[in-house]
C-alpha positions as CSV (number, residue, x, y, z in Angstrom):
1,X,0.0,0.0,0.0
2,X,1.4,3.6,-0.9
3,X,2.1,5.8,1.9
4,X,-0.2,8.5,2.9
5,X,2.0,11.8,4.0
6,X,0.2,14.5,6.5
7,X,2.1,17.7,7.0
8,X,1.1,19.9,10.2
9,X,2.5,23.1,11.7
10,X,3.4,22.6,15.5
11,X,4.4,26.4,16.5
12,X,5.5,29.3,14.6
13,X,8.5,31.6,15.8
14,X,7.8,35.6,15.1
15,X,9.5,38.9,15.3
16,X,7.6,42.1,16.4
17,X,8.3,45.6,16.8
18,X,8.2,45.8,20.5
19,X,8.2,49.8,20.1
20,X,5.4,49.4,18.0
21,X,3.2,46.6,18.8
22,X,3.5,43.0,20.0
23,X,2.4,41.6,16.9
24,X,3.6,39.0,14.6
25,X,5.4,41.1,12.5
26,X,7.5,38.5,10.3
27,X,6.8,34.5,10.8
28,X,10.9,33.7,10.8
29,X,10.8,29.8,11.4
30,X,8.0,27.1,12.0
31,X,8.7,23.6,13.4
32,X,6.4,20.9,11.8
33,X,5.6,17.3,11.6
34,X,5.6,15.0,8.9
35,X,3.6,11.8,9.1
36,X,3.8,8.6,7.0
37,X,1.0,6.2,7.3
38,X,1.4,2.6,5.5
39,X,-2.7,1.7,6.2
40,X,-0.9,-0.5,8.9
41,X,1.2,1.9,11.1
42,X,2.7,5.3,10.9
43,X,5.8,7.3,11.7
44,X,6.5,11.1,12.0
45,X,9.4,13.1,11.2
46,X,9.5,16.7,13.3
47,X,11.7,19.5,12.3
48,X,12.4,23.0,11.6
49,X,12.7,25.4,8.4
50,X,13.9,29.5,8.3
51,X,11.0,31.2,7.0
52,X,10.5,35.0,6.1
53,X,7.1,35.5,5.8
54,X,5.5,39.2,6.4
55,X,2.8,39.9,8.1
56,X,2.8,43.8,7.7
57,X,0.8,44.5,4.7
58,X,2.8,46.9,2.8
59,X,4.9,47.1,5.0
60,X,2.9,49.3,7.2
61,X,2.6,48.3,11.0
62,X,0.4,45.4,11.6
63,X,-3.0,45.1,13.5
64,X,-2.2,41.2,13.8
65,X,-5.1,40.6,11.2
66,X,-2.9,38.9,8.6
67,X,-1.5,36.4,11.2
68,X,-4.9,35.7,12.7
69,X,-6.0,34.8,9.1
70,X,-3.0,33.0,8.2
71,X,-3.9,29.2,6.9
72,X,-1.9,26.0,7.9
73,X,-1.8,25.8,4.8
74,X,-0.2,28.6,3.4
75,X,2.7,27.8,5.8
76,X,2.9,24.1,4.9
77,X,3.4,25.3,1.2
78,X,5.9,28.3,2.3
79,X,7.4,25.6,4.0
80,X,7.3,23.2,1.2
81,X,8.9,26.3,-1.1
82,X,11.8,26.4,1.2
83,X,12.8,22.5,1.6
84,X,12.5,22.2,-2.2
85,X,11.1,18.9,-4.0
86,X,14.5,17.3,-3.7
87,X,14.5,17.6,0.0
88,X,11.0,16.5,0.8
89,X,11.5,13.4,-1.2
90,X,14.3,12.4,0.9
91,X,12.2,13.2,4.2
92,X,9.4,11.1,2.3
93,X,12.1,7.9,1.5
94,X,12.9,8.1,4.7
95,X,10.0,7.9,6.5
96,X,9.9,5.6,3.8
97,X,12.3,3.3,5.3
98,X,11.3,3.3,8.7
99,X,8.2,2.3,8.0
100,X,9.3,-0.5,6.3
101,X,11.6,-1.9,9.1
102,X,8.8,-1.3,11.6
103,X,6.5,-4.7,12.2
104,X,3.2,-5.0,14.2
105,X,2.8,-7.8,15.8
106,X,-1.2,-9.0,16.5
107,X,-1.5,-11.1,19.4
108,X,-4.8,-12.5,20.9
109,X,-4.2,-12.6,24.8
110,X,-6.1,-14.2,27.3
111,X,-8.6,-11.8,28.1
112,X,-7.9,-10.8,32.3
113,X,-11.2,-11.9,33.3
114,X,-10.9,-15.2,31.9
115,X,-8.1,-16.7,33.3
């Protein structure tokens, strides 16, 4: 069976003007998780990528709208941008490999009650 991948943002690191505002200013790194599922069992890869993404439109000072709107999306695929397709498809092989090196085992014990 082919393996399903499932990206997801865990936390984003900001700058902000603290003369200004407290604001997410500029989104400078996000750590995320990768997750390869066989149909049988899965595995994650976790890590984290240098981003530069503004959140002052026009460069004016921000309200913290444009964070508050931001998608996971839009940061998965800035994300995605900044690996590169070269570098996701060796985070894919190996998640790859670990999942094939990884077993389940299906045992029927004794149920407590029983014995």
């Amino acid at each position: 069976m082919a393996t399903t991948y499932t990206w997801k943002i865990d936390s984003l690191d900001c700058t902000a003007n603290i003369d200004i505002d407290t604001d997410c200013d500029i989104i400078t790194s996000a750590i995320w998780t990768l997750t390869g599922n066989n149909g049988t069992i899965s595995t994650s890869i976790t890590s984290k990528t240098p981003l530069n993404i503004n959140m002052e439109p026009n460069g004016e000072q921000s309200n913290n709208e444009p964070y508050l709107t931001l998608l996971e999306a839009d940061v998965i695929s800035e994300i995605q941008h900044a690996l590169g397709t070269n570098q996701i498809a060796q985070i894919e092989a190996q998640i790859d490999s670990t999942l094939n090196t990884m077993t389940v085992n299906t045992i029927t014990p004794a149920l407590p009650w029983a014995v």
